[in-house]
Structures are given as structure tokens and as C-alpha cells.
Legacy VTK file of the C-alpha trace (Angstrom):
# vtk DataFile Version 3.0
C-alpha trace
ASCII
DATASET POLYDATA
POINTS 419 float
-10.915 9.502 4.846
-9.325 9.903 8.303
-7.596 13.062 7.324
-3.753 11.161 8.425
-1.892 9.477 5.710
-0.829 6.713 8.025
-4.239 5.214 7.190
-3.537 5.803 3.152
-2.728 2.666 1.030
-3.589 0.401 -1.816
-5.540 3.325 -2.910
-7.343 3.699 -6.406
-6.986 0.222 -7.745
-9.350 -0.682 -10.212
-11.860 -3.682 -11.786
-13.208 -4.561 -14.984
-16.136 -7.043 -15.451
-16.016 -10.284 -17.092
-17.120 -9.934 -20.262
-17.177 -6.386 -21.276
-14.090 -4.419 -21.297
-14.312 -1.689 -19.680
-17.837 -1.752 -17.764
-18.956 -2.391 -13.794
-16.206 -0.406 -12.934
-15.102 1.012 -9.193
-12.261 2.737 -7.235
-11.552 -0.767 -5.068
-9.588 -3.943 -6.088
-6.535 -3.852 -8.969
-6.795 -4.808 -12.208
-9.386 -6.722 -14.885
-10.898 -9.404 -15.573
-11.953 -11.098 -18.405
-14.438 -13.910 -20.256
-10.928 -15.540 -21.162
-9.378 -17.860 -18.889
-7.611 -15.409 -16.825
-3.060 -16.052 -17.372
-0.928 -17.536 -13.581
0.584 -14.921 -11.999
3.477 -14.629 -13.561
7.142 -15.212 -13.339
8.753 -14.577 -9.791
12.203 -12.957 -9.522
15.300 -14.380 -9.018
15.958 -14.662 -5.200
17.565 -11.880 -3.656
21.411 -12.207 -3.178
21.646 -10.219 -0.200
20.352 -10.662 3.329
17.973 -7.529 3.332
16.395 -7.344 -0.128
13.508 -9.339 -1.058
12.064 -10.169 -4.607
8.916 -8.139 -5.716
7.355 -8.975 -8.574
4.369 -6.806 -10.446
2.309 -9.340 -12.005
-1.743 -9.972 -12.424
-1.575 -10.658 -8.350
-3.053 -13.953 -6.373
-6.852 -12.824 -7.623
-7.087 -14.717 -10.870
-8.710 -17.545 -9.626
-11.490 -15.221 -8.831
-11.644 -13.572 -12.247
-9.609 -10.346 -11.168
-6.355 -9.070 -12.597
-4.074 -7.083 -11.011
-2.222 -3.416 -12.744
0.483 -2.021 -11.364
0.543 -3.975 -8.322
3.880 -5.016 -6.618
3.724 -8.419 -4.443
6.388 -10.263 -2.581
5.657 -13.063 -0.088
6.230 -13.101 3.542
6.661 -15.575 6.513
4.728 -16.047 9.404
5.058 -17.918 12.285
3.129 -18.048 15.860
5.402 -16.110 18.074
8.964 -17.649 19.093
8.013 -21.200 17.203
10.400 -22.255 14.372
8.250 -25.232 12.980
4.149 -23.355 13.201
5.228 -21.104 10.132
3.452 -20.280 7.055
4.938 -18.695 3.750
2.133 -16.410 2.637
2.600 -15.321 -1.216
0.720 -12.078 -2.831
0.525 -9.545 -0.527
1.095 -6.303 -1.777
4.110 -4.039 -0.920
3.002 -0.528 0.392
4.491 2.551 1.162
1.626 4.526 2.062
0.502 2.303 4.917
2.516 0.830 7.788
1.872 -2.768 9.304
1.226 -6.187 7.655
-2.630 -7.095 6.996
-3.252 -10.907 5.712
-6.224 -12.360 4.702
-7.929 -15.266 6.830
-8.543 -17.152 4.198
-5.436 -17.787 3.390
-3.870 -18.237 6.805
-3.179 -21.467 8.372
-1.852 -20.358 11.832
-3.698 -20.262 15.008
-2.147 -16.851 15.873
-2.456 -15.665 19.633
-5.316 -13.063 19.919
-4.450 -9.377 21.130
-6.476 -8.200 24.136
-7.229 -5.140 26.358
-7.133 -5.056 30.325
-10.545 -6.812 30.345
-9.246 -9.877 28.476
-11.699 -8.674 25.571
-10.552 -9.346 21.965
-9.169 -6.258 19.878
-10.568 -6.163 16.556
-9.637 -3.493 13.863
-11.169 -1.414 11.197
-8.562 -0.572 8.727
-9.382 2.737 6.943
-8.052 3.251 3.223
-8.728 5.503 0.456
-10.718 2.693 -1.556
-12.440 1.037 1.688
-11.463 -0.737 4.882
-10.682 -4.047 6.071
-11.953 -5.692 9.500
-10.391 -8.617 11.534
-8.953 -9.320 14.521
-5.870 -8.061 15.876
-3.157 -10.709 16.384
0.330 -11.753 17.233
2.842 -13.096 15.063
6.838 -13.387 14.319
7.363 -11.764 10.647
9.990 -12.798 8.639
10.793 -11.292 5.102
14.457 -11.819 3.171
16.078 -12.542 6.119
14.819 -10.193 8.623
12.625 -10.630 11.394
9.667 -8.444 13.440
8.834 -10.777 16.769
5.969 -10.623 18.343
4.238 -8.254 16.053
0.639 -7.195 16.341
-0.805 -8.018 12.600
-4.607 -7.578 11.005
-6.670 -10.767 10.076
-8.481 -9.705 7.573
-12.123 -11.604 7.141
-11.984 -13.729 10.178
-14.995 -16.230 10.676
-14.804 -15.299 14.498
-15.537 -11.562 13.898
-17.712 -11.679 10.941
-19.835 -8.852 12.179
-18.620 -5.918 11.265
-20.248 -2.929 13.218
-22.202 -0.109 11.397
-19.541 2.351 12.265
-17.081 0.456 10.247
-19.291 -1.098 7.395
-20.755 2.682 6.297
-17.247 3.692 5.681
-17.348 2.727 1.989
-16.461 -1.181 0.879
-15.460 -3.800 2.940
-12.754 -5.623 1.433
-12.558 -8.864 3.231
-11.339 -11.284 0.061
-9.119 -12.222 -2.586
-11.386 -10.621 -4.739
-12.271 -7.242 -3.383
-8.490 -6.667 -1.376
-7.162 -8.136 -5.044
-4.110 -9.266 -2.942
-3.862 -11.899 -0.172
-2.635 -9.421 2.355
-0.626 -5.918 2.483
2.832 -5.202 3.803
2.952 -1.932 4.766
6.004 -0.357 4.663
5.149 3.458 5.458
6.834 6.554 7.071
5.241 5.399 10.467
5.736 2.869 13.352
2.075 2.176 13.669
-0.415 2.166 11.462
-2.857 4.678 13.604
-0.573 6.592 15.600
-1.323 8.722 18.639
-4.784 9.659 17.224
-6.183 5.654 18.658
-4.798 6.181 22.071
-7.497 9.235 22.718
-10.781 8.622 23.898
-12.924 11.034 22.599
-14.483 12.446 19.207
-10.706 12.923 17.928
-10.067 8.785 17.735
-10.050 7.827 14.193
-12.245 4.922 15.345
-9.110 2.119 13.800
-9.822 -0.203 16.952
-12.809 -1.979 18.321
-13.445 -3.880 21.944
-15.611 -6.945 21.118
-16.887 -8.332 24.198
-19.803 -10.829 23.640
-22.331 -7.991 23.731
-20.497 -6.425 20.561
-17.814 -4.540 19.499
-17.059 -0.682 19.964
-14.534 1.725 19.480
-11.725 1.925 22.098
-8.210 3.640 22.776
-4.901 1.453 22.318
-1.489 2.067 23.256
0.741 2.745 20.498
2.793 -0.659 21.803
-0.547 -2.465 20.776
-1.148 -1.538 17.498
-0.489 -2.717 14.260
3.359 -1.852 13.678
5.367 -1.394 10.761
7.070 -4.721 10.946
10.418 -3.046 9.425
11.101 -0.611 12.412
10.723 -3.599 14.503
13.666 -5.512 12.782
17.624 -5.833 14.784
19.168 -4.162 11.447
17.994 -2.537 8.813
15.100 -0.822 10.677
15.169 3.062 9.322
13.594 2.486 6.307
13.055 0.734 2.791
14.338 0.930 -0.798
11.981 -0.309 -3.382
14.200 -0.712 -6.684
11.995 -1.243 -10.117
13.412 -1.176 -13.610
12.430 1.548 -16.355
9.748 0.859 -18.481
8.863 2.288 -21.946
5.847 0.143 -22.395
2.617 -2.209 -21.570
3.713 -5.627 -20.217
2.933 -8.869 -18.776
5.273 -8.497 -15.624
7.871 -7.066 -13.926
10.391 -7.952 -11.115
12.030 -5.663 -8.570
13.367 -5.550 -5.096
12.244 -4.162 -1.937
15.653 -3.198 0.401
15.268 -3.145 3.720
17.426 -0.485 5.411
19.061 3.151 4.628
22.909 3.325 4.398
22.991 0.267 6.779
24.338 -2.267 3.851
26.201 -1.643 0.211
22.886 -1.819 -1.577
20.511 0.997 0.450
23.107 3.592 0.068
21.605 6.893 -0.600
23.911 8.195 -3.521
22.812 11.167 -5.216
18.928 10.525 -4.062
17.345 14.001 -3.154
15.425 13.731 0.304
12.271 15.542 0.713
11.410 15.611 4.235
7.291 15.384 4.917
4.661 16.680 7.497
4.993 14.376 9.939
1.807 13.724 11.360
0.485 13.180 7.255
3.794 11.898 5.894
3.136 14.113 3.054
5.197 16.971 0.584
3.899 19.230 -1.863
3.659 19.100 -5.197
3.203 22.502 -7.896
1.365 21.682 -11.488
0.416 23.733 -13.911
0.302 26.565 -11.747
-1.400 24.456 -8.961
0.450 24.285 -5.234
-0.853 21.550 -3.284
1.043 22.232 0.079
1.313 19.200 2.161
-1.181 17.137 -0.082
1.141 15.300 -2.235
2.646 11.719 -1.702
4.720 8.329 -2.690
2.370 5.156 -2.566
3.300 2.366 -4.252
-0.023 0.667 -3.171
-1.764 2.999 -5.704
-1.287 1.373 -9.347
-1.245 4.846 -11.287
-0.708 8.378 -10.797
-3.844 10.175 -9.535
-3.991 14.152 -9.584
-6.108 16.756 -9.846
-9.466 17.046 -11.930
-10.294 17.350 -15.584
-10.876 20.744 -15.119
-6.901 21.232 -13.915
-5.107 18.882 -15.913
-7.017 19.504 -19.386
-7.990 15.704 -19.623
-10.939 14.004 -19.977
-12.120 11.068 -17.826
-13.055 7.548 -19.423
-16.848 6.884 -20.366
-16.407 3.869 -18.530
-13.097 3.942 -16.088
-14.417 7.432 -14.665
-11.641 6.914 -12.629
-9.293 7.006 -15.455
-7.827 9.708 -17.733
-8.466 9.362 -21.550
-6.573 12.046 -23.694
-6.994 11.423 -27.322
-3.166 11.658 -27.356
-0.618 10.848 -25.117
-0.162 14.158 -22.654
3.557 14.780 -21.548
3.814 16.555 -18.223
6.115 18.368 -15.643
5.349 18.681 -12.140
7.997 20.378 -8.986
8.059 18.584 -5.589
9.182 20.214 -2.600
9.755 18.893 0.514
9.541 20.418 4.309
13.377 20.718 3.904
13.185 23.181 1.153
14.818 20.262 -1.432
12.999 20.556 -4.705
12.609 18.269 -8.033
11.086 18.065 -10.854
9.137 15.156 -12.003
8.647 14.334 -16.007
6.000 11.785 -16.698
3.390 11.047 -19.018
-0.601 10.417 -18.896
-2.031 7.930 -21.935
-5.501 6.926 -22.785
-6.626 4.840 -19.257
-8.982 2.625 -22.130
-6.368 1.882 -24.156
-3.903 1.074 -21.805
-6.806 -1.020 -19.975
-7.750 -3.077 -23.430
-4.886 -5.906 -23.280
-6.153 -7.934 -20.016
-2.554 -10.060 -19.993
-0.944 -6.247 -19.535
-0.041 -6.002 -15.606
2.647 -3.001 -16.223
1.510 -0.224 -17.719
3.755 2.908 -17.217
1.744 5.546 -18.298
-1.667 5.166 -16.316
-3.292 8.422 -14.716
-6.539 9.298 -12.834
-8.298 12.189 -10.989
-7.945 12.866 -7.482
-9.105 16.087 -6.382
-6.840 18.516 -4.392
-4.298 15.902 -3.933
-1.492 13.949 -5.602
-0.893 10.736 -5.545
2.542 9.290 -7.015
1.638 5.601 -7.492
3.498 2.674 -8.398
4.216 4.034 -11.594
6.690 6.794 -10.894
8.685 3.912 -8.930
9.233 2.720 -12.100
13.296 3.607 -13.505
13.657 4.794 -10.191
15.119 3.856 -6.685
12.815 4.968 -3.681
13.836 5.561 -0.408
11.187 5.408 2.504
12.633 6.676 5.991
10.591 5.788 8.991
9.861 8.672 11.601
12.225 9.223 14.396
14.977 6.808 12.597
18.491 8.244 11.982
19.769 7.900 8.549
22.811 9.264 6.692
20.144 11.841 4.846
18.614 12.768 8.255
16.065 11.416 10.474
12.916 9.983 9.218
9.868 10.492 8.436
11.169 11.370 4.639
11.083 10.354 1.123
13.963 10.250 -1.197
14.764 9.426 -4.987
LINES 1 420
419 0 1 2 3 4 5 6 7 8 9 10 11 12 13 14 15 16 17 18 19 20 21 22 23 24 25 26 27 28 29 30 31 32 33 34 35 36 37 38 39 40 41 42 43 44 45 46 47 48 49 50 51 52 53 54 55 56 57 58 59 60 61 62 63 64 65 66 67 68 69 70 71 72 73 74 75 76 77 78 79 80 81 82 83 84 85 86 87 88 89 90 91 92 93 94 95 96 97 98 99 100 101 102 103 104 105 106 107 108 109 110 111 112 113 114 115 116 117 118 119 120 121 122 123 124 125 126 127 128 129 130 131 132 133 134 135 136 137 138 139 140 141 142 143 144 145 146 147 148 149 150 151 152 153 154 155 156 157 158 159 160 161 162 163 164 165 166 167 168 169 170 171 172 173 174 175 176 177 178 179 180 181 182 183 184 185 186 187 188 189 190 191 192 193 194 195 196 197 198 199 200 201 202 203 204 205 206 207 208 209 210 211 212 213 214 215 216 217 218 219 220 221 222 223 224 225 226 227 228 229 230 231 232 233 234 235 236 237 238 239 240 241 242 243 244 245 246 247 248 249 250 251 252 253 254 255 256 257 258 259 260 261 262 263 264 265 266 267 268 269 270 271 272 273 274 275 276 277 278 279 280 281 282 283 284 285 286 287 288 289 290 291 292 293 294 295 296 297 298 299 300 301 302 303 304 305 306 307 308 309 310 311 312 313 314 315 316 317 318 319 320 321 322 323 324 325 326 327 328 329 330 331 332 333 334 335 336 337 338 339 340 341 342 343 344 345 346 347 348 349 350 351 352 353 354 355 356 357 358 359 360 361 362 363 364 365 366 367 368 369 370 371 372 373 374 375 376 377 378 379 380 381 382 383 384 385 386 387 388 389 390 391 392 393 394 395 396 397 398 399 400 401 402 403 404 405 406 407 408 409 410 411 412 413 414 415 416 417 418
């Protein structure tokens, strides 16, 4: 892993084969799938009322038709368009909402669009490898108008993900861990990230050297290789490039007590810039800003700056066996499997000095896992050594406020979290 959390998202999603519950398992993709004809995607949510909140929906995601179900996976849709046209647009369903990545990535597969191809002085094309916890994703670097409730990012440099026209993917990408280049393996037709940061990269890819994170690629006919690229070239978080509502996001989600088929929610763009982002009583935690993390303390256990919000991981993942006094599945290694539902209390503190503790609860990942029409399930929890990851599941009952760095907000200026 790159070692900056600007790279982090859709982290720790999971697979099971067809026809055998819980075997050929892996840390890459979200969800199951099953010998039985695999359910649609579920209901989508009412359409938003207000200007700046769009629908989200947690549902068995856009890879069904490829045998893979979705867990605790939010998705809303989103609207492209080749820059400043009105009538070359394409509405681009299942792409997964994420806080612990910034830009918007979209599969080629399911894109329409000739977009306009970013370049570098030499008229080269830019190409990028996308570096995640579970894998990467490599495609082209292109240009696009975003539009999502009824805000809009122009010109915005996005990720193709799987492009014909780049299909080799250099060594120095590929060795990174898996590729995930389709429906299947990205389990998603694209991701919205909706981070702490303007750019997905940062300052780290404008630096020659051994200290670029190696994100972006020159592909001249003679191949691609790493290169610098100016921070007004990279992939941006298509929210801080919006006239209103730019600071930040809200992600609202309902409670939930138990397993189920779906779930609908909103993602609010915006802090304390309309009547429904209002802060309230929310406690901000202010986080490193280079890592856009806070720290957590279980069980004795401080992890100082290692801790984080990601709602593009579908459970929580913490510790080790060793630490939290659960075993892992036989199968989902990746999984906790307590004999008994484990009830837990963990303190977050932010650079600010705010604290709050966190309640939640850890059941057995193989029972949770057995009902393949289950794309909720509230009490999912995995291993993740030294750090701790707050997935999609502690969004859950709760309303979660994402400030973007150097963005004022009635609770400060970003980067922070806040719930």
C-alpha cells in the first residue's frame, strides 16, 4: 500500500464461489455468488427532494449478471457528459460511493462517450494506476463534465478503467496485487470517490524521484512509464470542484438491527451550506492531513493516526485474532467467526483532541455470509492488522460528515470527519 490514505478505498470486499458457500474466497470484489439464479439489484430510492442529495441505495450491486453479489456496498448513479455538451451524456448506474478515495473511476465497458484524452507537454497520453487496499485499477486518464443530484464538476479529469486502447498494463502496476478491470473483479461499474482530498494522489505524483507513488504513467508508443503530474491534472474529487456545496459530503443511512435484502440512503453534498447538511450535535474529529486518518483505542490498543471512515469497505476491519479474542473463518479468512455474537467498545480521538466512543458488534462472518439474497448485514467484522477500518457498517443509524481539506465549514476547515 502507498502508505497515504488518499489512495485507500473499496477496501476488503469479498467473493464467494458459485456453488459452494463459502469457498474460493479473496480480499477483492463485494459480495457472493451463488449456483441460484443470482436476485436484480434491488429497489432504488425515492428521488431526492432537494437539489444536493442524491439517492444511494445498498443492494447486491451491477455484478449479478456475472455471478457476483454485492455486501454492504452503497451505489448511486452519476452523469457524464463530454465536456461543455448538453446532448453527448451518459447516465452511468452502480458505481460505488466512497469516502476513503477521492475522484470518480468508471469502467470502459460500460461507457459510451468518446471522452477527450488527458495529455502531458509531449502530447503523450496519461494513463493511471489506481492503488487500493484490495488491488488497482488501470485506464486512461480523461476529461469529462460530472453531474450528480443536481450538481456539476466541469471539465474533470476521470479514470477509464479497462480501456481497449491501454490494455497493457506495465509490470510496475500489474505486480501490485489484482487488477480489477471488470464488473466482476471492481464488483461495481465505477467508484465515486468522495474523500478528505482534492486529488486522488496529491503532492506525492508531482515529484520525480523514488518518493512518487508511481499513480501516473506516460504512454508514448514505445510504452508507458511513470511520470510527475500537476495536481491541476489529476484525478479530482469531483465534489470540491462543484459552484455550491463543495466542502464536503453527508452520507445519511438508516439503523439497522438485522440481515437484509437492501437498503436506501442519501449522499448530501455540502456542510452547513443547505437545511439538510447542517452539522447539529455531530462531534468533528479532525485527521492527519497528509493520511486523512484519527486514532482509534481498543481493548487497551492505541492505534495513533491509523484509524479511518470508508464507506467503500463493506465491514469493520480491525486488529488480529490475537487482539480482538476472535477467531477467523475456515473459509472467509478474512472474516471474523465468534461462536457468539461479541459486543464491543472502542474510543476515537481526533487531532483536535474531540473524543467518542463507538458501540458496535462483531457476529459470525459465515453465518452472516450464508443467505446470498442478504446485501445488508450490520454486524460484519474482519482482521486488519495495526489499523482500523470503520466500513460501511458503522454508517449505518448514523449521519457522516466528510470535510474536504482546506474547505471552510461551520465545524472548521477540512480535512475532518464528523458524526
Amino acid at each position: 500500500m502507498s502508505g497515504t490514505h488518499r489512495a485507500r478505498a473499496a477496501a476488503f470486499f469479498w467473493v464467494l464461489t458459485a456453488g459452494a458457500a463459502v469457498s474460493g474466497c479473496s480480499n477483492s470484489g463485494s459480495g457472493s455468488s451463488s449456483s441460484m439464479p443470482p436476485p436484480g439489484p434491488g429497489p432504488s430510492p425515492s428521488p431526492s427532494a432537494t437539489a444536493n442529495a442524491q439517492p444511494i441505495s445498498v443492494t447486491t450491486g451491477p455484478a449479478v449478471g456475472a455471478g457476483v453479489l454485492s455486501t454492504n456496498a452503497a451505489f448511486t448513479s452519476v452523469t457524464i457528459c463530454v465536456p461543455g455538451s448538453t446532448t453527448e451524456c451518459q447516465t452511468i448506474d452502480g458505481i460505488l460511493v466512497d469516502t476513503g478515495s477521492s475522484g470518480l473511476r468508471v469502467l470502459a465497458s460500460v461507457l459510451t462517450l468518446s471522452l477527450p484524452q488527458q495529455k502531458d507537454a509531449s502530447g503523450n497520453p496519461i494513463v493511471e494506476c489506481a492503488q487500493f487496499a484490495d488491488g488497482q485499477t488501470w485506464g486512461p486518464v480523461q476529461m469529462a463534465d460530472i453531474s450528480i443530484a443536481s450538481e456539476k464538476a466541469s471539465s474533470a479529469a476521470i479514470q477509464v478503467i479497462g480501456s481497449s486502447s491501454f490494455s497493457t498494463v506495465p509490470t510496475s502496476c500489474s505486480s501490485l496485487g489484482m487488477m480489477e478491470d471488470d464488473v466482476a473483479s471492481l464488483v461495481a461499474n465505477g467508484i465515486l470517490g468522495v474523500g478528505n482530498f482534492l486529488q486522488d494522489c496529491g503532492p506525492l505524483c508531482t515529484e520525480s524521484g523514488p518518493g512518487n507513488l508511481g499513480f501516473y504513467y506516460t504512454c508514448p508508443s514505445s510504452g508507458c512509464q511513470v511520470t510527475t503530474l500537476s495536481l491541476a491534472q489529476q484525478v479530482a474529487n469531483p465534489v470540491a470542484m462543484f459552484s455550491t456545496d463543495n466542502n464536503g459530503v453527508l452520507i445519511e443511512l438508516p439503523a439497522v438491527s438485522s440481515p437484509g435484502a437492501s437498503l436506501s440512503g442519501s449522499l448530501i453534498f455540502g456542510i452547513g451550506t443547505q437545511s439538510n447538511n447542517a452539522l447539529g450535535s455531530a462531534t468533528v474529529f479532525t485527521v492527519d492531513p497528509d493520511l486523512g486518518n484519527f486514532t482509534t483505542t481498543f481493548n487497551g490498543q492505541t492505534l495513533t493516526d491509523a484509524a479511518f471512515l470508508d464507506s467503500g469497505s463493506n465491514a469493520i476491519y480491525f486488529l488480529t485474532s490475537a487482539l480482538t479474542g476472535m477467531p477467523t473463518c475456515k473459509d472467509l479468512t478474512f472474516l471474523y467467526c465468534p461462536s457468539s455474537t461479541q459486543n464491543f467498545s472502542a474510543t476515537n480521538m481526533g487531532r483536535n483532541g474531540a473524543t467518542g466512543t463507538v458501540n458496535f458488534s462483531v457476529e459470525n462472518g459465515d453465518t452472516l455470509s450464508s443467505n446470498h439474497n442478504n446485501s445488508v448485514l450490520p454486524n460484519l467484522g474482519g482482521p486488519n492488522a495495526g489499523l482500523f477500518d470503520w466500513g460501511l457498517t458503522f454508517f449505518y443509524g448514523r449521519n457522516v460528515f466528510t470535510a474536504i481539506e482546506g474547505k471552510s465549514t461551520p465545524g472548521g476547515t477540512g480535512p475532518y470527519v464528523a458524526y
